[in-house]
SEVEXTOR-653376 format. One record per residue (C-alpha): residue number from 1; residue in one letter; y, z, x. Coordinates in steps of 0.1 Angstrom, whole numbers. Layout:
NODE; k; r; v; w; u
NODE; NUM; A; Y; Z; X
...
END
This chain:
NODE; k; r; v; w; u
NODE; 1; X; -223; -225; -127
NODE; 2; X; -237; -195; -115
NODE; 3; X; -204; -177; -108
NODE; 4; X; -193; -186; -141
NODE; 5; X; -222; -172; -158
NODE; 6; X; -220; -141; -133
NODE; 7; X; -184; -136; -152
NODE; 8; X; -197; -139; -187
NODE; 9; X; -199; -176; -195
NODE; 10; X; -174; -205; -200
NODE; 11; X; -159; -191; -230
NODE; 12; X; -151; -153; -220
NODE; 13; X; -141; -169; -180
NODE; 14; X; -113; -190; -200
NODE; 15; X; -99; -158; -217
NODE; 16; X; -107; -128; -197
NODE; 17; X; -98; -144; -161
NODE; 18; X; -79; -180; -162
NODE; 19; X; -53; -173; -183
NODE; 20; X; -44; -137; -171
NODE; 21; X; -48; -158; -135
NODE; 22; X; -25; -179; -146
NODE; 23; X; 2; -161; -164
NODE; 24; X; 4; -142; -127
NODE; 25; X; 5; -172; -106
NODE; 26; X; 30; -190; -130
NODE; 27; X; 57; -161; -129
NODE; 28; X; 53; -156; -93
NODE; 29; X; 53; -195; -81
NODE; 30; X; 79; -201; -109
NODE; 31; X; 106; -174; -90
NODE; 32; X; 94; -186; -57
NODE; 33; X; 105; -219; -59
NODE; 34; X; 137; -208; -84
NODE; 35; X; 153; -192; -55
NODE; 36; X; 147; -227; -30
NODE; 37; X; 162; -244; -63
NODE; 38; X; 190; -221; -71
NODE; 39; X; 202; -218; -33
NODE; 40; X; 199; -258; -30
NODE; 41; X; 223; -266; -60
NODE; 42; X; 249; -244; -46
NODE; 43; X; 245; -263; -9
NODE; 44; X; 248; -290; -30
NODE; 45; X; 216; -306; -22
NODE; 46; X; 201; -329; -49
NODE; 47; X; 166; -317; -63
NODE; 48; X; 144; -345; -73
NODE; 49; X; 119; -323; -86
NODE; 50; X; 109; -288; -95
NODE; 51; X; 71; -287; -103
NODE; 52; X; 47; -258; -111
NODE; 53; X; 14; -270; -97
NODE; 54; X; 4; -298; -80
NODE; 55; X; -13; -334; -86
NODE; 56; X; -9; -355; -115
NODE; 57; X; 22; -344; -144
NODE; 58; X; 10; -329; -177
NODE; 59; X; 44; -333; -189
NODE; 60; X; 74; -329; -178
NODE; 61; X; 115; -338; -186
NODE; 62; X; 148; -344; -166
NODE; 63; X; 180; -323; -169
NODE; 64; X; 214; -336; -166
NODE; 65; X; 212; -333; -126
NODE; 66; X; 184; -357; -122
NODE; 67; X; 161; -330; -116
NODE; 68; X; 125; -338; -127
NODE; 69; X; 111; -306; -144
NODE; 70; X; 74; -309; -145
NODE; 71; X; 38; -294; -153
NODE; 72; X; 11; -305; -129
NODE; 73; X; -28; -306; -129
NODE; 74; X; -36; -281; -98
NODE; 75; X; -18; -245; -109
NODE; 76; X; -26; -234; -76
NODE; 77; X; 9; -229; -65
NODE; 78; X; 44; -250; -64
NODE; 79; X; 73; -268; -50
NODE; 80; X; 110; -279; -47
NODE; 81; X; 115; -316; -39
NODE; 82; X; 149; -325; -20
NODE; 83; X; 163; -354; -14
NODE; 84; X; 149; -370; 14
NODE; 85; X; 115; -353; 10
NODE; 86; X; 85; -373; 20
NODE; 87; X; 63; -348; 2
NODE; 88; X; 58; -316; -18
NODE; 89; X; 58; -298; 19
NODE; 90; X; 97; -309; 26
NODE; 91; X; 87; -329; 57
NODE; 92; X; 114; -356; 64
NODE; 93; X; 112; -391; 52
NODE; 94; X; 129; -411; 79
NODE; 95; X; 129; -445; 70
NODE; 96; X; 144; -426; 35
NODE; 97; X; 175; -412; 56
NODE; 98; X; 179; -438; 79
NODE; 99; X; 188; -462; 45
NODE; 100; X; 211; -433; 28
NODE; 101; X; 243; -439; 17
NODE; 102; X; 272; -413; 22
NODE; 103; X; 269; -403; -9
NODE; 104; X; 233; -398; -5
NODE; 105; X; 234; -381; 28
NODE; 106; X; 263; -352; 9
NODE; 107; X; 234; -343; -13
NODE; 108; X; 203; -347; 16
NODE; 109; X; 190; -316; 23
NODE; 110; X; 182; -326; 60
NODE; 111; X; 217; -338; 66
NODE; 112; X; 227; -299; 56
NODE; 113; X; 242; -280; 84
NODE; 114; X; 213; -257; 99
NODE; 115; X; 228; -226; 83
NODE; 116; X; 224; -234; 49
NODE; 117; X; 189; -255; 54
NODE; 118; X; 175; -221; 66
NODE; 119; X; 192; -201; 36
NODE; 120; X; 176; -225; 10
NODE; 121; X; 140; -221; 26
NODE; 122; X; 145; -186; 30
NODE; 123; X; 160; -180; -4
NODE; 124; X; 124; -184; -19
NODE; 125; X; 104; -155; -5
NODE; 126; X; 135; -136; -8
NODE; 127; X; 133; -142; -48
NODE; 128; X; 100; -130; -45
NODE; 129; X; 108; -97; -32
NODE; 130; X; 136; -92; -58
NODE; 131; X; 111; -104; -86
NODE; 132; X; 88; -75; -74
NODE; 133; X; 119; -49; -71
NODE; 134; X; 126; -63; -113
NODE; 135; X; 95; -58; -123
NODE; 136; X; 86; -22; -105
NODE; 137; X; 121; -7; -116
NODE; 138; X; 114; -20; -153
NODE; 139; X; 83; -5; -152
NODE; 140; X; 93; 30; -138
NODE; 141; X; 122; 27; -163
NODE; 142; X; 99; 17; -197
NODE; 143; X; 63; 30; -187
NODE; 144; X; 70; 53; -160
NODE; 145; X; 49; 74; -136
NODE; 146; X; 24; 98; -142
NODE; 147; X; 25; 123; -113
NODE; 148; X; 6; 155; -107
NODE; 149; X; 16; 182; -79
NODE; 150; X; 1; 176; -48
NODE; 151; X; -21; 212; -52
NODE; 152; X; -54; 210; -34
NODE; 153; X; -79; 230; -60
NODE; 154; X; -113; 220; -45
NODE; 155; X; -122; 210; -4
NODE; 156; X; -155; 188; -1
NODE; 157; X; -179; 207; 19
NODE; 158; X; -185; 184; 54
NODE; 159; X; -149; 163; 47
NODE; 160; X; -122; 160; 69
NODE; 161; X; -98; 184; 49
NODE; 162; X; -128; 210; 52
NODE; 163; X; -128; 203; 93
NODE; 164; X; -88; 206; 97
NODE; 165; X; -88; 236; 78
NODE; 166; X; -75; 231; 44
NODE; 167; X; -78; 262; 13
NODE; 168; X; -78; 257; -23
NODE; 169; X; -44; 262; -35
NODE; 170; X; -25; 245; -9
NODE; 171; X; 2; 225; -16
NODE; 172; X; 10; 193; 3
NODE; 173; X; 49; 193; 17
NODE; 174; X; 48; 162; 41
NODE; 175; X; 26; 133; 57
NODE; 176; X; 40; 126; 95
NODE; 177; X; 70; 139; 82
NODE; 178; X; 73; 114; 51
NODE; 179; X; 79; 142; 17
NODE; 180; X; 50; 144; -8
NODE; 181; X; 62; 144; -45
NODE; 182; X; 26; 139; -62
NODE; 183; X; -10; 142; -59
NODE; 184; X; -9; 100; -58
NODE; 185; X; 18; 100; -34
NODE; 186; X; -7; 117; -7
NODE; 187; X; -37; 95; -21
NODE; 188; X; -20; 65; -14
NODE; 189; X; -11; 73; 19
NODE; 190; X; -41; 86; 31
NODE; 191; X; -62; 59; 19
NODE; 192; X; -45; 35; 44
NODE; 193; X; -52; 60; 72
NODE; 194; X; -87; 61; 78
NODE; 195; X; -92; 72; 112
NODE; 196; X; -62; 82; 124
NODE; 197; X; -51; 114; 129
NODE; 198; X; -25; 129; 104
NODE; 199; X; 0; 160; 105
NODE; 200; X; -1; 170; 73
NODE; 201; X; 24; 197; 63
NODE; 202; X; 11; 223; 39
NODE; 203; X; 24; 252; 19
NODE; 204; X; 7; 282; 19
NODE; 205; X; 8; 319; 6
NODE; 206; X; 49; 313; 9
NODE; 207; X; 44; 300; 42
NODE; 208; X; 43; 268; 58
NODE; 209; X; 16; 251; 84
NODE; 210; X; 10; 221; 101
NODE; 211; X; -28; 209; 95
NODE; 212; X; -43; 180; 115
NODE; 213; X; -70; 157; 99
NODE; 214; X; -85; 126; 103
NODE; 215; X; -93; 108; 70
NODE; 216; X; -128; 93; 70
NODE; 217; X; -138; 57; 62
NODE; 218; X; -154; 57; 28
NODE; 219; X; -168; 28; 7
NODE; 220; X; -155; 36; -27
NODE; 221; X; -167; 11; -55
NODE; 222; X; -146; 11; -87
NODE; 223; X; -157; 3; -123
NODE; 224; X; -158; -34; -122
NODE; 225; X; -184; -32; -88
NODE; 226; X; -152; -42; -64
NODE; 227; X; -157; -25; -31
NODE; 228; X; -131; -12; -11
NODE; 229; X; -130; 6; 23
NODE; 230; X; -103; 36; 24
NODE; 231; X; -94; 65; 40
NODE; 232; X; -109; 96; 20
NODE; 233; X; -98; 136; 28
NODE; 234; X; -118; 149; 5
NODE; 235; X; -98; 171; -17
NODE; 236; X; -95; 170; -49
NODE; 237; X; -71; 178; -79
NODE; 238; X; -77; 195; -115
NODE; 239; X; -60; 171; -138
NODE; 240; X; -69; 186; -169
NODE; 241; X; -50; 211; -191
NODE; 242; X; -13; 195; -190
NODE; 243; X; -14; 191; -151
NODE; 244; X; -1; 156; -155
NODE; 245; X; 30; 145; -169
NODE; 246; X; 46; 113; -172
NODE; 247; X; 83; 106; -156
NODE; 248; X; 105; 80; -168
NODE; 249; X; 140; 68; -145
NODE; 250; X; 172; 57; -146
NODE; 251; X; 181; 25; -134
NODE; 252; X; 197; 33; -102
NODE; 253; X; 165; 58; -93
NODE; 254; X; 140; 33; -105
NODE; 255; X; 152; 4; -84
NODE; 256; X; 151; 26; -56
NODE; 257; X; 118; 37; -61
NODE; 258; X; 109; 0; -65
NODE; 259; X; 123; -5; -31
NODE; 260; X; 102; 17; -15
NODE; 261; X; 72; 4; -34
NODE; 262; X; 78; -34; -19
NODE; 263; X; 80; -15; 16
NODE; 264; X; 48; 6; 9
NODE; 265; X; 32; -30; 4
NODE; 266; X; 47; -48; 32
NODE; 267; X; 37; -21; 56
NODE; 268; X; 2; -17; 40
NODE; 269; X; -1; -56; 42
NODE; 270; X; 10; -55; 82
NODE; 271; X; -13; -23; 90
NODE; 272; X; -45; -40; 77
NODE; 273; X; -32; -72; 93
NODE; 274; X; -30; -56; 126
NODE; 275; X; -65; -32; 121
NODE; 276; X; -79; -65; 117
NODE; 277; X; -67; -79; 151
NODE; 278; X; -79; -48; 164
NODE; 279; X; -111; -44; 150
NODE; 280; X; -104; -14; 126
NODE; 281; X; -101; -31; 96
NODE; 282; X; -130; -60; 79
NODE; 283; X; -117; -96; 73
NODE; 284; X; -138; -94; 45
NODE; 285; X; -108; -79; 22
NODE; 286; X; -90; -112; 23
NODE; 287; X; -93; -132; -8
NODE; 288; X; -81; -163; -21
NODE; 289; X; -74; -178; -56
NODE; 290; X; -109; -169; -70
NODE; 291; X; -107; -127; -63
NODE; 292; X; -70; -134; -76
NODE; 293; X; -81; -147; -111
NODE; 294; X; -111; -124; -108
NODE; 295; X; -91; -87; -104
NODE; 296; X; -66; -104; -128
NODE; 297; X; -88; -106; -154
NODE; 298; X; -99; -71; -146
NODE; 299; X; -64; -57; -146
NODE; 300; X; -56; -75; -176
NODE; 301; X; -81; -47; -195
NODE; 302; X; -54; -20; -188
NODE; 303; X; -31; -36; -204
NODE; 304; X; 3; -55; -202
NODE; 305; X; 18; -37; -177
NODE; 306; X; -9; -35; -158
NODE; 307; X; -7; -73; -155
NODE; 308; X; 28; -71; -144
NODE; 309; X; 25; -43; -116
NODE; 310; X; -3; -69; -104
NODE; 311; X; 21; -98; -104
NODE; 312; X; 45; -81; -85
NODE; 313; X; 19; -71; -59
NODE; 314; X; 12; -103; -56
NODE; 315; X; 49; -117; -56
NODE; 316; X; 51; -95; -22
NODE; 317; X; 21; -106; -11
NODE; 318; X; 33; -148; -16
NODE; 319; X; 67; -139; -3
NODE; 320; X; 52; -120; 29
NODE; 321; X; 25; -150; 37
NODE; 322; X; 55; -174; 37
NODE; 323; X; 72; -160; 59
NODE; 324; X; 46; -155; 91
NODE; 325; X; 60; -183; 113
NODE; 326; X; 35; -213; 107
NODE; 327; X; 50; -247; 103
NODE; 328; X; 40; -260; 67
NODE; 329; X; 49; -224; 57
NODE; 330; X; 86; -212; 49
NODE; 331; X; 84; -193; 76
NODE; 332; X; 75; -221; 99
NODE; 333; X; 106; -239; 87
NODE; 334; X; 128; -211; 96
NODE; 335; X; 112; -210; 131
NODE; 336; X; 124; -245; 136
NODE; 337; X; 160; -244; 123
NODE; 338; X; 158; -210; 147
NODE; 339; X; 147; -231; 174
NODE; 340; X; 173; -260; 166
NODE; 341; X; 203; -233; 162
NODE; 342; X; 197; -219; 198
NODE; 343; X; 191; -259; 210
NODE; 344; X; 218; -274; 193
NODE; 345; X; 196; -299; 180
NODE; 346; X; 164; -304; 161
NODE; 347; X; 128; -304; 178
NODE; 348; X; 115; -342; 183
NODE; 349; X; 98; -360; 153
NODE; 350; X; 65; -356; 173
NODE; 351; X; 69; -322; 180
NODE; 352; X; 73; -314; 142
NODE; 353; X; 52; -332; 136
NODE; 354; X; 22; -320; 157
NODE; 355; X; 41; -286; 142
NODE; 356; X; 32; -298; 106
NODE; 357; X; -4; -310; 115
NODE; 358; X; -14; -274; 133
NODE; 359; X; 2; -254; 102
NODE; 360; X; -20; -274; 76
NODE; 361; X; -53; -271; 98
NODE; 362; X; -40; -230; 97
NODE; 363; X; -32; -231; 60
NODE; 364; X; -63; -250; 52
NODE; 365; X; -87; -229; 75
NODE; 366; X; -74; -193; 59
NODE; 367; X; -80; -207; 24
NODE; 368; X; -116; -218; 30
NODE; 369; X; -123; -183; 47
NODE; 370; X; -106; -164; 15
NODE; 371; X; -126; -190; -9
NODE; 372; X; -160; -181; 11
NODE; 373; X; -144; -143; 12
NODE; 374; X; -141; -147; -29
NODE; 375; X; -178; -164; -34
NODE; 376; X; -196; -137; -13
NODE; 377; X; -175; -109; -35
NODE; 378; X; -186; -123; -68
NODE; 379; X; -226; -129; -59
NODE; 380; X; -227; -88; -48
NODE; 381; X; -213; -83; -76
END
């Protein structure tokens, strides 16, 4: 009760963070498990059910394939049942396919040549990747992108910009050789750089020089209290009088420049991941399905498409995490059709299964560290 009086009691948690929360979650689940569904019909594997959330059906209907459509209790995430599931996580039911009929076995998805098993696992965090590259390109084309010239007009006194030299009036050309087209371009950048050295490529008096800096690690809080740990030069740009305009795109442009926004995300998710295993980086940045409804909520206060540019994030983010190779996980999956292509068979039923059991101990463990991750967030808060 205390967290939910931390967020403004039962009434304004309902309406400021659930149903943002959800409205995300649904849209990204919902594509997720399209692209296992869509890729499966083709195979020509029956679907028994698609369901959005888990547990008990609110409701629910059957199309002309058989397919159950359905609702659940638990909105926490989703799945595709195939023929010859024994549960929501596509593990085999063997007395099931033992008893099949030919007929049956043409639309089992575990009687599907390992080719096209792999293609309909894959085929869901792939839709979330394209889902992400739909919504940033619709966004760059409707809303667009504010961007102001990447013109240095103040250096902190003490910051890391001051130490590698930087002069008012300087204007940023490249980052380790990647071009700089606004002042958010090199924000973004440098934020994910905190101590590591940088080449920064600057324009100056008509000339050009190399500067080296290091960006510091800097606790920067924003308005709603969440703290975040990021690299921090320590220059700054005068925004006012007209320096930022807004830039609207073409199609072909803005689904480019979508592109290179999933990338942007998949390497930022991949860096942290690694400072992490190194040391560099806090766990504490992880969250789970509380921080989600929580920044939703807070995102939701900017807007519509605000909302959208988070579910995209997050439709990344869902598509990445299924991928790492961890049996229960898509990507687990994949690492076992990859392991029966090069074999020529399929791993034992005890080996999979141990497989299965290790994944959900993995799945379950990362949860409970986001949820604790999440409670500890909202109590500093």
């Amino acid at each position: 009760m205390e967290i939910l009086a931390s967020m403004g009691g039962n009434a304004s948690w309902l309406l400021g963070y659930l149903v943002p929360f959800l409205f995300v979650l649904t849209i990204v689940v919902f594509f997720h498990e399209l692209g296992h569904f869509w890729v499966a019909r083709r195979a020509g594997v029956k679907v028994v059910a698609f369901s959005i959330g888990f547990g008990p059906e609110i409701v629910g209907f059957n199309d002309r394939h058989g397919t159950r459509w359905r609702l659940s209790a638990i909105p926490l995430g989703g799945y595709v049942k195939f023929l010859g599931d024994d549960n929501a996580a596509s593990t085999p039911d063997r007395g099931a396919l033992d008893s099949m009929s030919e007929e049956d076995r043409r639309g089992s998805f575990f009687h599907k040549p390992v080719g096209a098993r792999a293609a309909i696992v894959a085929a869901g965090p792939i839709a979330n990747f394209i889902l992400a590259i739909v919504i940033f390109a619709g966004l760059f084309m409707t809303v667009g992108r504010q961007v102001t010239t990447p013109q240095v007009d103040a250096v902190q006194a003490g910051s890391a910009a001051e130490r590698a030299g930087f002069q008012p009036n300087d204007l940023i050309l490249t980052i380790d050789g990647t071009p700089i087209d606004s002042f958010g371009d090199m924000q973004r950048i440098v934020s994910t750089k905190a101590d590591q050295k940088l080449a920064i490529e600057v324009e100056r008096g008509g000339q050009r020089l190399t500067l080296e800096a290091t960006p510091d690690r800097r606790e920067i809080t924003d308005s709603f209290g969440n703290v975040q740990r990021i690299g921090v030069l320590g220059i700054s740009r005068n925004t006012a009088g007209g320096q930022v305009k807004t830039e609207r795109f073409g199609p072909v442009e803005a689904v480019g420049m979508a592109t290179k926004e999933v990338w942007f995300i998949v390497d930022r998710t991949f860096s942290y991941l690694g400072g992490v295993v190194t040391g560099r980086e806090s766990a504490d940045q992880l969250g789970g399905p509380i921080r989600i409804a929580q920044v939703s909520g807070q995102v939701a206060t900017f807007g519509f498409a605000a909302l959208l540019q988070l579910a995209a994030v997050l439709s990344v983010s869902i598509g990445l995490l299924n991928l790492f190779p961890v049996p229960l996980l898509d990507g687990g999956h994949l690492l076992f059709y990859a392991i029966e292509a090069l074999r020529g068979r399929p791993l034992s039923e005890r080996a999979q299964e141990v497989g299965f059991r290790i994944g959900l101990a993995l799945v379950l463990m990362l949860m409970l560290f986001a949820t604790w991750n999440d409670i500890l967030s909202i109590s500093k808060s």
